[in-house]
C-alpha positions as CSV (number, residue, x, y, z in Angstrom):
1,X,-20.3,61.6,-128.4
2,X,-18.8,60.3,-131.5
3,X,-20.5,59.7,-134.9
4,X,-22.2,55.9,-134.1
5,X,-20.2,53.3,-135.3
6,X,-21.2,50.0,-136.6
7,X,-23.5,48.3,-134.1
8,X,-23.9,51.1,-131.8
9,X,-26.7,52.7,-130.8
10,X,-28.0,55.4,-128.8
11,X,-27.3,56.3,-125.8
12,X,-28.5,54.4,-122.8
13,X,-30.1,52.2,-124.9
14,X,-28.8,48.7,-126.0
15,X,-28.9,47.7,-129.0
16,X,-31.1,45.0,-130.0
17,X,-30.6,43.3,-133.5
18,X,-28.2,45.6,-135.4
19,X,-25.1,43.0,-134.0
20,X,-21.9,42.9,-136.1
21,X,-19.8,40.3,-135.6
22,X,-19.7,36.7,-135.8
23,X,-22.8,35.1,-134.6
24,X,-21.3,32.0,-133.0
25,X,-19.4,34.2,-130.5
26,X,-22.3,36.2,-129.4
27,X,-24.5,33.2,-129.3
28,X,-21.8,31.3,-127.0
29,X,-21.4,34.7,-124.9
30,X,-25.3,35.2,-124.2
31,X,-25.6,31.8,-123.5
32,X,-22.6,32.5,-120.7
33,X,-24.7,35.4,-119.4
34,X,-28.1,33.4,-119.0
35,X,-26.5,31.2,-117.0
36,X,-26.0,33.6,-114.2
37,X,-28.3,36.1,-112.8
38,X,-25.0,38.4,-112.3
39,X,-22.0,36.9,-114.1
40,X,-19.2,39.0,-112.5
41,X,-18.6,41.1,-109.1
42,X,-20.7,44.3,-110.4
43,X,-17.3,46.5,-109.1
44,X,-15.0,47.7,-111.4
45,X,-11.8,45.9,-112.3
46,X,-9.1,47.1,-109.7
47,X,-6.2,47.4,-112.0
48,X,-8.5,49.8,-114.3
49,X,-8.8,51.6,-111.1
50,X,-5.4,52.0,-110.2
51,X,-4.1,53.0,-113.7
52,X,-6.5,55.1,-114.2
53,X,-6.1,57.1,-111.2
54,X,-3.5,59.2,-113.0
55,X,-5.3,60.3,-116.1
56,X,-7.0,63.0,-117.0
57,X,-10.7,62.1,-118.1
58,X,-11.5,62.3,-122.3
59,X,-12.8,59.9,-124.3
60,X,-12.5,55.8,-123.1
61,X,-13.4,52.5,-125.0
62,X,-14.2,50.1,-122.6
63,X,-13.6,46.7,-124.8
64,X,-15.5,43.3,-123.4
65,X,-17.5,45.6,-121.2
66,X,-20.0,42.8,-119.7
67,X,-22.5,44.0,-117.0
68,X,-21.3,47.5,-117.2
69,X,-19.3,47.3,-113.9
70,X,-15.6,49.6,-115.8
71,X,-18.3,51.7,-117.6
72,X,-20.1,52.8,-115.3
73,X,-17.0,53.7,-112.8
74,X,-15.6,55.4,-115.9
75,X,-18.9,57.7,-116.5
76,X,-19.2,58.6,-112.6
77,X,-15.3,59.9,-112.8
78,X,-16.5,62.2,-116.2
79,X,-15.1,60.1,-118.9
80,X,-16.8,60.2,-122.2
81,X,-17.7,56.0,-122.1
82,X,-18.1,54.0,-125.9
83,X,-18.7,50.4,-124.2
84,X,-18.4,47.8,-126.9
85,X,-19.7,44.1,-126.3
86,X,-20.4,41.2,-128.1
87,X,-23.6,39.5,-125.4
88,X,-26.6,41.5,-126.0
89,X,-28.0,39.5,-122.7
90,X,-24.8,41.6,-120.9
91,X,-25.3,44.8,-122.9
92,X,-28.7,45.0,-121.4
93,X,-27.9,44.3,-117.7
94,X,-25.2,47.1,-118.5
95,X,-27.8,49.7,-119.4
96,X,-29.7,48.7,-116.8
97,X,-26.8,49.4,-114.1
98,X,-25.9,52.7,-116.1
99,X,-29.0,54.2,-115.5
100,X,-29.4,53.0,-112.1
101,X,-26.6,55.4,-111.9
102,X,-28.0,58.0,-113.7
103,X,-24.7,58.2,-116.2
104,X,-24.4,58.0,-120.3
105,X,-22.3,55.4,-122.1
106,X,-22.5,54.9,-125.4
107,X,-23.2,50.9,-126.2
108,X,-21.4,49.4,-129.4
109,X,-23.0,45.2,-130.1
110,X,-20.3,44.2,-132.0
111,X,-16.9,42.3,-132.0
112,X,-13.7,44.4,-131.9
113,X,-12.5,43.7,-135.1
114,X,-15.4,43.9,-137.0
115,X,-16.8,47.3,-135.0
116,X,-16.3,50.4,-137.4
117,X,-14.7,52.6,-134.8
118,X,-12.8,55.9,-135.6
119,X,-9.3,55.5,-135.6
120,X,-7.3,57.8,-133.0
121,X,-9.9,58.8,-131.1
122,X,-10.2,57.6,-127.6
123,X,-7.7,58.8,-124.6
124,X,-7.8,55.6,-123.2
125,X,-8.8,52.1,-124.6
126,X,-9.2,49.8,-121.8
127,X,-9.5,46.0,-122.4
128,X,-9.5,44.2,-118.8
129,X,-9.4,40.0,-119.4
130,X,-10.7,40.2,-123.0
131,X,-11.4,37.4,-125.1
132,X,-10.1,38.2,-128.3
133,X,-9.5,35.6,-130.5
134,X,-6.6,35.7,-132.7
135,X,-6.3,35.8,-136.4
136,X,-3.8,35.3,-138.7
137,X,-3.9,39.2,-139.9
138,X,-4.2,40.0,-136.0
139,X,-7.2,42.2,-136.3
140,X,-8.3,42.2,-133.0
141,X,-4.7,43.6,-132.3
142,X,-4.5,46.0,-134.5
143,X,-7.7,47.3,-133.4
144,X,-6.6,47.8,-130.0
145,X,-3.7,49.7,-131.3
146,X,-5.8,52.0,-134.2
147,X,-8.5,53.5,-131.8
148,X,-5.9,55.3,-129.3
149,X,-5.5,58.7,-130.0
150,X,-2.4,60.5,-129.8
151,X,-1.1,60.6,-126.0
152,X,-3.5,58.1,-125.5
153,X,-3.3,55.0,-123.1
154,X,-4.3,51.9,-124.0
155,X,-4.8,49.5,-121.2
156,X,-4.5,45.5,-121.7
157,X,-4.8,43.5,-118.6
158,X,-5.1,39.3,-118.7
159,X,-4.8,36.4,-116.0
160,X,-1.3,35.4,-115.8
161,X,-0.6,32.0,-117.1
162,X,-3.9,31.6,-118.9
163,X,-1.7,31.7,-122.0
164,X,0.3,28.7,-121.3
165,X,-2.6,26.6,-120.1
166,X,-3.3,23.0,-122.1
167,X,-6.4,22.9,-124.0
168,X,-9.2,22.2,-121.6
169,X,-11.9,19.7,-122.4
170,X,-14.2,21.9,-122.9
171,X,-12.9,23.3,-125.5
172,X,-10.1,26.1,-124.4
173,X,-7.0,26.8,-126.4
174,X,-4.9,29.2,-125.1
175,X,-3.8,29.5,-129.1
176,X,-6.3,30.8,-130.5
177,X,-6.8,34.3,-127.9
178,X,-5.2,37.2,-127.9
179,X,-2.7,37.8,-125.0
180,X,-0.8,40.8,-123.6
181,X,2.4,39.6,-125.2
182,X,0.8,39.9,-128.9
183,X,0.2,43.5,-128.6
184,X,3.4,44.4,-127.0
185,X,5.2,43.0,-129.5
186,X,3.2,45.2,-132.3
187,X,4.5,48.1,-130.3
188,X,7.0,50.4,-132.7
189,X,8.6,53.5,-131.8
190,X,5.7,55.5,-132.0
191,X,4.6,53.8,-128.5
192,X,5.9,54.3,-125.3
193,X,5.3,51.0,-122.7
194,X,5.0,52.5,-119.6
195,X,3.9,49.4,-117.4
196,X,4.2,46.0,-118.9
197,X,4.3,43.1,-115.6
198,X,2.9,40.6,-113.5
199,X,1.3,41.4,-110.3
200,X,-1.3,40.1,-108.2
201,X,-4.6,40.7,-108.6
202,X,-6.6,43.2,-107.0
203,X,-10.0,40.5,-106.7
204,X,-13.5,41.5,-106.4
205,X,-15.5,39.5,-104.3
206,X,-17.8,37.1,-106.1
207,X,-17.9,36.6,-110.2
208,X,-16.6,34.3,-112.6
209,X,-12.5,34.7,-112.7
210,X,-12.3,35.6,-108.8
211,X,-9.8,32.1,-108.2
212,X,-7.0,34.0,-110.5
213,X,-4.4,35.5,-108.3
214,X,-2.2,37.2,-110.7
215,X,-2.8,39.6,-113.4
216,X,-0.4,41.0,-116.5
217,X,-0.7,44.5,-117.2
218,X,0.0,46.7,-120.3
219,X,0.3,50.0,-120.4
220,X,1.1,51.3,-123.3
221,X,1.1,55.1,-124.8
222,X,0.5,56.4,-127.7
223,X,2.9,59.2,-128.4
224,X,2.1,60.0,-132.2
């Protein structure tokens, strides 16, 4: 396991106060989860599944890990799971379905950006339908880029068209996320994009985000 970062703690058990981030989003986020009994399908994301098919299991960040569902699948197929999330409500029900399981992730309660991760260390870095919010240094970004190790994959998939919806009522800017598109274009030569498309959507049954048909994927490698 690696040395705890920022807002982690140990393993199996979610943390409770030691959150670091900004309050506002994990306040909106918990309120999301109490809503719901179960907020998503509880099955793990299907294009995780099909691009990780190929690797070889190491070390994974699972980034917006929710209920647990990509962690857990992750663990079960011997990958070394850090699980970062900003809901504690969703941390919990994810430790909850992780030792239901009888596997060990690691839990990190905090936001991407402001998680003290180590840099270059994780074989994979999966972020499926993250909400990221953008900044003007694009930290969240560059955070997604800085944890992949060497030949490490880092795996970014998002709704298609969500990034060139109008600003809902209720408060939705496409503007002020983080989409596929961002982190592609931070890609330099020491990347190699190995699937970057639109293609439907493998859906679970049930859970919030089951009416999108149509997902974008990233794949990207790190090759030094």
């Amino acid at each position: 396991m690696i040395t705890s970062p920022a807002g982690s703690s140990d393993v199996d058990r979610p943390p409770a106060a030691d959150y670091v981030g900004d309050p506002t989003v994990r306040a909106e986020w918990d309120t999301r989860y109490r809503e719901s009994d179960r907020l998503w399908s509880g099955r793990p994301n299907g294009a995780l599944v099909v691009e990780a098919a190929d690797l070889l299991p190491g070390r994974v960040l699972d980034v917006g890990c929710g209920e647990g569902s990509d962690a857990v699948w992750l663990a079960q197929r011997g990958w070394d799971v850090t699980a970062l999330e900003v809901s504690g409500v969703a941390l919990e029900r994810a430790a909850g379905h992780a030792r239901d399981a009888g596997v060990a992730v690691q839990w990190v309660h905090a936001g991407l950006a402001e998680a003290s991760l180590p840099s270059g260390s994780y074989d994979l870095v999966s972020a499926q339908y993250p909400a990221l919010q953008r900044t003007p240094d694009a930290a969240a970004e560059r955070a997604l880029l800085a944890a992949v190790a060497p030949g490490g994959v880092l795996l970014l998939v998002h709704h298609a068209g969500m990034d060139t919806q109008p600003v809902h009522e209720g408060g939705f800017d496409p503007a002020d996320y983080v989409w596929p598109a961002m982190v592609a274009a931070l890609l330099d030569d020491d990347w190699q994009v190995e699937v970057d498309e639109q293609r439907p959507r493998i859906t679970p049954e049930g859970g919030a985000g089951a009416h999108h048909v149509d997902d974008l994927v990233l794949r990207a490698r790190r090759l030094r």
